[in-house]
C-alpha positions in Angstrom: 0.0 0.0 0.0 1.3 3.5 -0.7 0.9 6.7 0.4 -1.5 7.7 -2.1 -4.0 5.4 0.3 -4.0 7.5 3.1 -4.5 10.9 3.8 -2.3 13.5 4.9 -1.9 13.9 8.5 -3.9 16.9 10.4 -2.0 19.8 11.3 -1.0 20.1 15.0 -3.9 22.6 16.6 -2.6 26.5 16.9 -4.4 27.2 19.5 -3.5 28.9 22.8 -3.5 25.8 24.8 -1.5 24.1 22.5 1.2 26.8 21.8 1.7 27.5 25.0 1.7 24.4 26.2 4.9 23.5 23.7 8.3 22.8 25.4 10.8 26.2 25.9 7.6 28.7 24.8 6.7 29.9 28.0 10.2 29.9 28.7 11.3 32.1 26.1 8.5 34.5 26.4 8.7 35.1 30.1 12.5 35.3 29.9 12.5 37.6 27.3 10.0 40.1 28.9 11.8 39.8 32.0 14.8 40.8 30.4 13.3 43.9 28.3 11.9 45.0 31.4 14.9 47.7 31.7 13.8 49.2 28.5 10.9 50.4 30.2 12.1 51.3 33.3 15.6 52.4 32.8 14.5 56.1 31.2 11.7 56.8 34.0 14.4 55.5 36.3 16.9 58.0 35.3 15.0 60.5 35.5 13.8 60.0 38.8 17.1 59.4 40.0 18.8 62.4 38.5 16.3 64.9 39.6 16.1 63.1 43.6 19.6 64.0 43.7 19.6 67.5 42.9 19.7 67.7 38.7 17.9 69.0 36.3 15.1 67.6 34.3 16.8 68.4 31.1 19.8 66.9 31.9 17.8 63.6 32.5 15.9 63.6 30.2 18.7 64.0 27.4 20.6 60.6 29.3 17.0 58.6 29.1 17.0 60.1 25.2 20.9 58.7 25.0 19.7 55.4 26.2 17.1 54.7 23.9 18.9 55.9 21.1 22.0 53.8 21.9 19.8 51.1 22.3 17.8 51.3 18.7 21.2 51.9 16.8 23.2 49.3 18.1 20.3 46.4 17.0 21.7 45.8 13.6 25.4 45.3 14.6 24.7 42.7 17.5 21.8 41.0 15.7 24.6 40.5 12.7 27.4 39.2 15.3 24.6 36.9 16.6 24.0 35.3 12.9 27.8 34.6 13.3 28.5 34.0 16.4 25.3 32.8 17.9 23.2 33.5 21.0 24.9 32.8 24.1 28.4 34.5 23.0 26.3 37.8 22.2 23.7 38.4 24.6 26.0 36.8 27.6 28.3 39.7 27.6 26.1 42.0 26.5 23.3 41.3 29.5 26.5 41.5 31.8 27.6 44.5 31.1 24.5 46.1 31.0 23.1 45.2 34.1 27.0 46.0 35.5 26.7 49.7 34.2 23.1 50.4 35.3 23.9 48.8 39.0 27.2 51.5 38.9 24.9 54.0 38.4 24.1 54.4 42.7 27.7 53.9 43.2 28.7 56.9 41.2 26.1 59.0 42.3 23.3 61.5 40.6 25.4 64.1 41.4 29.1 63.2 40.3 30.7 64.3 37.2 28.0 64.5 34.2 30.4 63.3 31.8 31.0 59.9 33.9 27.0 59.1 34.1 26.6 60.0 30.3 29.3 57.6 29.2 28.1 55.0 31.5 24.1 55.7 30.1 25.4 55.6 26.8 27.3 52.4 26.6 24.8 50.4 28.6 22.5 51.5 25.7 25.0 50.3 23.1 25.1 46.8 25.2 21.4 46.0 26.0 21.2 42.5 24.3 19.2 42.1 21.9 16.5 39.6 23.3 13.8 40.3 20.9 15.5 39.7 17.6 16.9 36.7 18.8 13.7 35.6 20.3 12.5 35.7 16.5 15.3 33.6 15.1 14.4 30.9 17.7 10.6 30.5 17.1 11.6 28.4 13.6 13.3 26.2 15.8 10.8 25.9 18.7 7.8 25.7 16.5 8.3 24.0 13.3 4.3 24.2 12.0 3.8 27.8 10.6 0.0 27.9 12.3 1.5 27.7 15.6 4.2 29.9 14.9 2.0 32.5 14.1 0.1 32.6 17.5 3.0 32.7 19.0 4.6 35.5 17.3 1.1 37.6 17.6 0.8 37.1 21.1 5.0 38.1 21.5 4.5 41.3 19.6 1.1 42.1 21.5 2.8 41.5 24.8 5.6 43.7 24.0 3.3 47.0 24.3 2.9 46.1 28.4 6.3 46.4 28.9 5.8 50.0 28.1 3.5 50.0 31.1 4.5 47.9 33.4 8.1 49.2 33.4 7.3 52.6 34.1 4.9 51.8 36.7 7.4 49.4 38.2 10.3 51.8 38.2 8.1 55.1 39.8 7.1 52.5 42.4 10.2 50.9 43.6 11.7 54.8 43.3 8.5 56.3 45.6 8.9 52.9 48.0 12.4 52.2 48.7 14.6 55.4 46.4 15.8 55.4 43.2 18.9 53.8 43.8 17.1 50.9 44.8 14.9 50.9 41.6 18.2 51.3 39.1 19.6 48.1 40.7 16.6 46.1 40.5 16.3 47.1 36.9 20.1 45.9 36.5 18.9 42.2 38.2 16.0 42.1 36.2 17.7 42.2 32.7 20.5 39.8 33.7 17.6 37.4 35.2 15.9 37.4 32.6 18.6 37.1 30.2 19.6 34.1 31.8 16.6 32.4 31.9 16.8 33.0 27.6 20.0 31.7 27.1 20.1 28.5 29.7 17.0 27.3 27.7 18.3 24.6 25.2 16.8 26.0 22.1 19.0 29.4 22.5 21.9 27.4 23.5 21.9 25.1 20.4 20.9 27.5 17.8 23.1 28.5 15.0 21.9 30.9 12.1 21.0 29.3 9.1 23.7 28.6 6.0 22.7 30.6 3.1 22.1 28.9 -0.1 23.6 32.2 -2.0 26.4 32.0 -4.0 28.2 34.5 -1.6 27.4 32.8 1.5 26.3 35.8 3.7 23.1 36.9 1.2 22.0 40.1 0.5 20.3 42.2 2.9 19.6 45.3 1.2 17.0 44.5 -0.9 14.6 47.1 -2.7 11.5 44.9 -0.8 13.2 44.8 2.9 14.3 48.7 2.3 10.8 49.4 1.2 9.2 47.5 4.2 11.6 48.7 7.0 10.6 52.6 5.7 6.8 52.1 5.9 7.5 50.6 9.3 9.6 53.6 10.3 6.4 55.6 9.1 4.1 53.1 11.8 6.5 54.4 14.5 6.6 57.8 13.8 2.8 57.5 14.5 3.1 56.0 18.1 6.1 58.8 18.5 3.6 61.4 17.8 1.2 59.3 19.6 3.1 60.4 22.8 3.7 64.0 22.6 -0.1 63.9 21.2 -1.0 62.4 24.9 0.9 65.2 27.0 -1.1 67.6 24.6 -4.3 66.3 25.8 -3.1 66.5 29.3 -1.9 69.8 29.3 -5.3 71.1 27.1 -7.6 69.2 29.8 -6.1 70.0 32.7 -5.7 66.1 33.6 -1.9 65.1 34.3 -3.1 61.6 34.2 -4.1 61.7 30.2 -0.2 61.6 29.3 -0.4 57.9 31.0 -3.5 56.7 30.3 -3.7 57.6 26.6 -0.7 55.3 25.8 -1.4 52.4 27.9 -4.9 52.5 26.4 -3.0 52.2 23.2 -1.0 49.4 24.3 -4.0 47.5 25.7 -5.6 47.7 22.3 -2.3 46.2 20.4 -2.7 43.2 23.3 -5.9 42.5 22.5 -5.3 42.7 18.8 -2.6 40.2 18.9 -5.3 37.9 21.0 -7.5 38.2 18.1 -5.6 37.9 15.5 -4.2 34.8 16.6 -7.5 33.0 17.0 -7.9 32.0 13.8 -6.2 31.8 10.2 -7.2 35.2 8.2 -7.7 34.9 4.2 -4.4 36.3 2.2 -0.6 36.3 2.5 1.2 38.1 4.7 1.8 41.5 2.3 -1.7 41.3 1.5 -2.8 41.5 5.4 0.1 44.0 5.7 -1.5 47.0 3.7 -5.2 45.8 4.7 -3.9 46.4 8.3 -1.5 49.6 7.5 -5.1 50.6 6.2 -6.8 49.9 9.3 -4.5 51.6 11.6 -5.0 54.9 9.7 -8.8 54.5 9.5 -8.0 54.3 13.3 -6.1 57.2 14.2 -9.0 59.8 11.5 -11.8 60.1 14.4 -9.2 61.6 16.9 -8.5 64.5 14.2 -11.9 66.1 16.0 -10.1 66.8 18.6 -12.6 64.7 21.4 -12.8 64.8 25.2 -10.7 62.6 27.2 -13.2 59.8 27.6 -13.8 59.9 24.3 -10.6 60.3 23.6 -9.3 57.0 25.5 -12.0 54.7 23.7 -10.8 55.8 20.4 -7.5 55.6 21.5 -7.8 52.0 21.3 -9.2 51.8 17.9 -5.7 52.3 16.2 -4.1 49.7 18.9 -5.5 47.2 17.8 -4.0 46.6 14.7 -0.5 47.8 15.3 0.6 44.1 16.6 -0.8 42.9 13.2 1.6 45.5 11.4 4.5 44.5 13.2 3.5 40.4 13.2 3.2 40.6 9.4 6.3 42.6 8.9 8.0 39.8 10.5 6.6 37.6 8.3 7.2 39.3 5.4 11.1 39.4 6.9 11.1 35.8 6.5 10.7 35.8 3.4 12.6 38.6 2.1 15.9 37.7 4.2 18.9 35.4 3.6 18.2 32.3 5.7 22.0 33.6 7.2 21.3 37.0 8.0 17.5 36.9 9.6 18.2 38.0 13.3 19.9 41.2 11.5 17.4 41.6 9.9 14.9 41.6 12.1 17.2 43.8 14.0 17.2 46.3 11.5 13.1 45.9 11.3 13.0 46.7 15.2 15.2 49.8 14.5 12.9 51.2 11.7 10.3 51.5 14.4 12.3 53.0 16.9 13.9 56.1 14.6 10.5 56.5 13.4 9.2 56.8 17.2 12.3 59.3 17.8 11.6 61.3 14.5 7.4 61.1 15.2 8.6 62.8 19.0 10.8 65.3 17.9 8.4 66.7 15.3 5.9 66.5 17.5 7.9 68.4 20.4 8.3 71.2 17.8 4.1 71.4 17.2 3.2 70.9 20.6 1.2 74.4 20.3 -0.8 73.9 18.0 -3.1 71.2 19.0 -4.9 70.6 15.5 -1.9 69.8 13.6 -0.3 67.7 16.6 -3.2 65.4 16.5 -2.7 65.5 12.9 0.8 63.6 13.1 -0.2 59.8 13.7 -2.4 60.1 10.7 0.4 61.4 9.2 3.1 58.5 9.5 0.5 55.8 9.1 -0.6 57.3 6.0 3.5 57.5 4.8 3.1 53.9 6.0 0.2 52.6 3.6 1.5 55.0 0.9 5.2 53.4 1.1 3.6 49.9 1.3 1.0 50.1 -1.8 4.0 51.9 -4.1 5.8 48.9 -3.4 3.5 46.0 -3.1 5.4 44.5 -6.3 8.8 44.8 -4.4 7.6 43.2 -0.9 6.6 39.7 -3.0 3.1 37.9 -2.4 4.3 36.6 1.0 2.7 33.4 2.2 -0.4 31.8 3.6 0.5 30.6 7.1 -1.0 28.2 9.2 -2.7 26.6 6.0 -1.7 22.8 4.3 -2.7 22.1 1.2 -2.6 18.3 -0.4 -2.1 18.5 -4.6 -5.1 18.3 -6.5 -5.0 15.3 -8.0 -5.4 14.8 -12.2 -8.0 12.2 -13.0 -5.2 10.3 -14.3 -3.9 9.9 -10.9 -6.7 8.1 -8.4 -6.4 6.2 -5.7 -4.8 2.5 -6.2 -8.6 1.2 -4.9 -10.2 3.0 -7.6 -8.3 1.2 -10.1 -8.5 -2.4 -12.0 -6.2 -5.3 -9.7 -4.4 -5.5 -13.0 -3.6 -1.8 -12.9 -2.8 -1.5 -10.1 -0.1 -4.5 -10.2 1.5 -2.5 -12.9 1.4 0.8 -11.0 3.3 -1.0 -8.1 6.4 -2.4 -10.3 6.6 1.2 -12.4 9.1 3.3 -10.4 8.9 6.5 -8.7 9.6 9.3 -10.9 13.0 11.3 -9.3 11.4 14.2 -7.2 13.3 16.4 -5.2 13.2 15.7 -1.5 12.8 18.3 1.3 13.0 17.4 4.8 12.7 19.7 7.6 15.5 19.2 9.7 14.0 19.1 13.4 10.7 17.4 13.1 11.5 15.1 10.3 8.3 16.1 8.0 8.9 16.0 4.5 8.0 17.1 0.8 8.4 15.9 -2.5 6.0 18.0 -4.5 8.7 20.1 -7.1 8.1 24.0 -6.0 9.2 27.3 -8.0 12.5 28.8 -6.7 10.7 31.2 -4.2 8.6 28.7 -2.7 11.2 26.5 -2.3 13.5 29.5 -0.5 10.8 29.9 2.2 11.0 26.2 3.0 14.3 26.2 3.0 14.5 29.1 5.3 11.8 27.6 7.7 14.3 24.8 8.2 14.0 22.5 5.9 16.9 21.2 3.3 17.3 19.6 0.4 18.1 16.5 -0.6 19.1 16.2 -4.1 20.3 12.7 -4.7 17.7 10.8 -2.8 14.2 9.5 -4.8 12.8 7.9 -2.2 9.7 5.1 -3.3 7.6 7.7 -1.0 8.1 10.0 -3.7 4.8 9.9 -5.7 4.2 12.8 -8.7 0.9 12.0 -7.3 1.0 12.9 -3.9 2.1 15.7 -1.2 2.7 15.4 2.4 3.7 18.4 3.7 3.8 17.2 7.7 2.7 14.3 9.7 5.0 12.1 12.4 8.9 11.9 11.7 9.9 9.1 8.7 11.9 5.8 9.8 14.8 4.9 7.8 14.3 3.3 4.6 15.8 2.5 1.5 16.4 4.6 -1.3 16.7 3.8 -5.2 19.6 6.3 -5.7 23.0 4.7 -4.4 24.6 8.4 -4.3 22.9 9.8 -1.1 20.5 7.1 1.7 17.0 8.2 2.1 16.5 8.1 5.6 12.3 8.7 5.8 9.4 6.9 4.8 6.1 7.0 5.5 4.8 4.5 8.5 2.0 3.0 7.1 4.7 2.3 4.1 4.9 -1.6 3.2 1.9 -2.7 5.5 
């Protein structure tokens, strides 16, 4: 009997259970939060500890500015020493002397020499390890099926926004409660803890970048589709900059301190929630056609807070353009992943993370500059998500189709090829002693599922990427023209008709 008799194995669920209840994930998401922690406290920190011992706002503000900036520009360059070097001998040092700086911080004091703390602010920005682009690189690893992956990476980008608000709240808290001093050092321990936890999981440990099938060996990064992509992204942060200054606006025109807080974290709670419901189910497209309908969306968000509503109002709509910022950032992943050389994707994803970041800083500064005139300051976030869904249409052809994740498809079959039941005993004695027509083999290297339906050159990149690899020699008797299986339950070894290379899978109801 061959494989042609049986049907192709049901896809794992991707459902929240099931996700998180996979080996490492809630792991690598807790560790990973844990140790980003400091991004969100370490500027409300600083300022509270510069200005309890006797300096001036300005002056802390520019070293939480330094620190953020630092942080953003220094992505690329780590995330490409990662690809080469791997996790542990990156974000080990990295986390160390971080956390080392931001704990000397007390020792020196708020009020030593200026020049000391800014050095000291500055390269612990240049050193914060880069948790979140390599907590991309590892999902591939972790979860092999692309449905699961992309709950996974929906509810990581959604959770990201509450670090933004539980960070600040943590830091002002542990600085009103026990000093500032006292909050600076437990922001050092919380980056190195959670760093640890990251790296001592097995999947960080083990994980080496992919090899690039280029010609080259290191790929192309700057491609017209990923420079295109990173620039509408930078146009989605600009908006959230704005987004901020637009907030303190608010505050300032109401007379209620509390709008500069509440605005954003109602923002933040609408990009969790978006993430929740995005990864409930498997939405119709590919990934650049759910990239501009969303870009779309979070413009369409932002128009009803052009007239300039009360704060109640002002907080429910603030929501609106929250929700689909997690799908922006989800999909540009995605679309990453494709664009990418299998060798170089924690760069890029670096580089990605960065786009957002000097957009913020760009969408603040402006914003800072228009901060009297309230019309045109609530203007700005329609601005830069309008740049965004411009940049993104212009250069639809550029960013590819994408791909349909979470969805497995079997081959339609011809009416030539039917099922061995279907046919004449005769037949189907002569079907059995015709061999297997040579199809390429591609076998995913963790979980053991395989392919042998013949893909065009781009398909066959994503797979390749995703962790599979070739196998160009092998023409295994699982390898019907007439069949796919795209997943199912790791293949026991078997013979092969080619002597140049063994095939070591087969299907297990093979031979019965």
């Amino acid at each position: 009997m061959t494989l042609a008799d049986h049907p192709t194995t049901t896809p794992p669920p991707a459902t929240y259970g099931a996700v998180l209840g996979s080996r490492h994930v809630v792991r690598l998401l807790g560790g990973t939060l844990t140790g980003r922690l400091p991004n969100g406290m370490v500027p409300v920190g600083l300022v509270l500890w510069i200005t309890a011992g006797g300096g001036t706002l300005a002056f802390a503000g520019l070293l939480a500015a330094l620190y953020g900036l630092a942080s953003g520009l220094s992505q690329p360059v780590k995330g490409r020493l990662m690809d080469r070097f791997g996790q542990t001998r990156v974000s080990a040092p990295a986390a160390l002397l971080n956390s080392g700086c931001v704990a000397a911080l007390p020792w020196i004091g708020a009020g030593g020499q200026p020049a000391v703390v800014t050095a000291v602010v500055g390269f612990a920005g240049l050193v914060t390890p880069p948790l979140e682009a390599g907590l991309r690189a590892l999902w591939p690893a972790v979860l092999p099926d692309l449905g699961r992956r992309r709950v996974v990476q929906a509810l990581d980008t959604g959770s990201q926004g509450l670090l933004y608000i539980a960070g600040p709240l943590l830091a002002s808290w542990l600085a009103t409660t026990h000093g500032a001093d006292t909050a600076l050092t437990t922001t050092a321990a919380l980056g190195l803890l959670g760093t640890a936890v990251v790296l001592s999981a097995a999947p960080s440990r083990t994980w080496r970048p992919a090899v690039s099938n280029t010609a080259s060996g290191s790929g192309r990064l700057a491609s017209g589709g990923l420079v295109l992509l990173f620039t509408a992204l930078a146009g989605t942060g600009f908006a959230l900059g704005a987004m901020n200054v637009w907030a303190a606006g608010m505050a300032s025109t109401h007379g209620l301190a509390m709008l500069s807080g509440v605005l954003p974290a109602a923002f933040s709670t609408g990009s969790f929630l978006g993430g929740l419901i995005y990864a409930r189910r498997i939405w119709p497209g590919t990934t650049t056609g759910q990239l501009i309908t969303t870009a779309g969306l979070f413009l369409v968000g932002w128009l009803p807070l052009l007239a300039q509503p009360g704060p109640r109002t002002a907080i429910a709509l603030t929501v609106i353009p929250g929700l689909f910022l997690t799908l922006i950032i989800t999909n540009g992943f995605h679309t990453v992943d494709s664009l990418a050389p299998a060798s170089r994707t924690t760069e890029a994803y670096a580089w990605l993370i960065l786009s957002v970041g000097s957009g913020q800083a760009a969408g603040t500064a402006l914003a800072g500059t228009l901060a009297e005139r309230p019309l045109a300051l609530a203007a700005l976030p329609t601005a830069g998500a309008a740049t965004a869904l411009a940049i993104l249409i212009l250069g639809r052809r550029e960013l590819g189709h994408g791909r349909r994740l979470g969805r497995h498809r079997r081959c339609r079959r011809s009416r030539h090829d039917q099922p061995n039941h279907a046919k004449p005993r005769r037949q189907q004695r002569d079907t059995r002693m015709e061999p297997a027509e040579p199809f390429m083999t591609i076998r995913h290297t963790i979980t053991g599922e395989i392919t042998t339906t013949s893909y065009n050159g781009a398909a066959r990149r994503i797979l390749l990427q995703d962790g599979f690899e070739e196998a160009p020699g092998c023409a295994c008797r699982a390898a019907e023209p007439s069949t796919e299986q795209t997943h199912g339950p790791a293949r026991q070894p078997a013979s092969c008709t080619s002597p140049t290379l063994p095939c070591p899978w087969t299907d297990p109801s093979a031979g019965r």
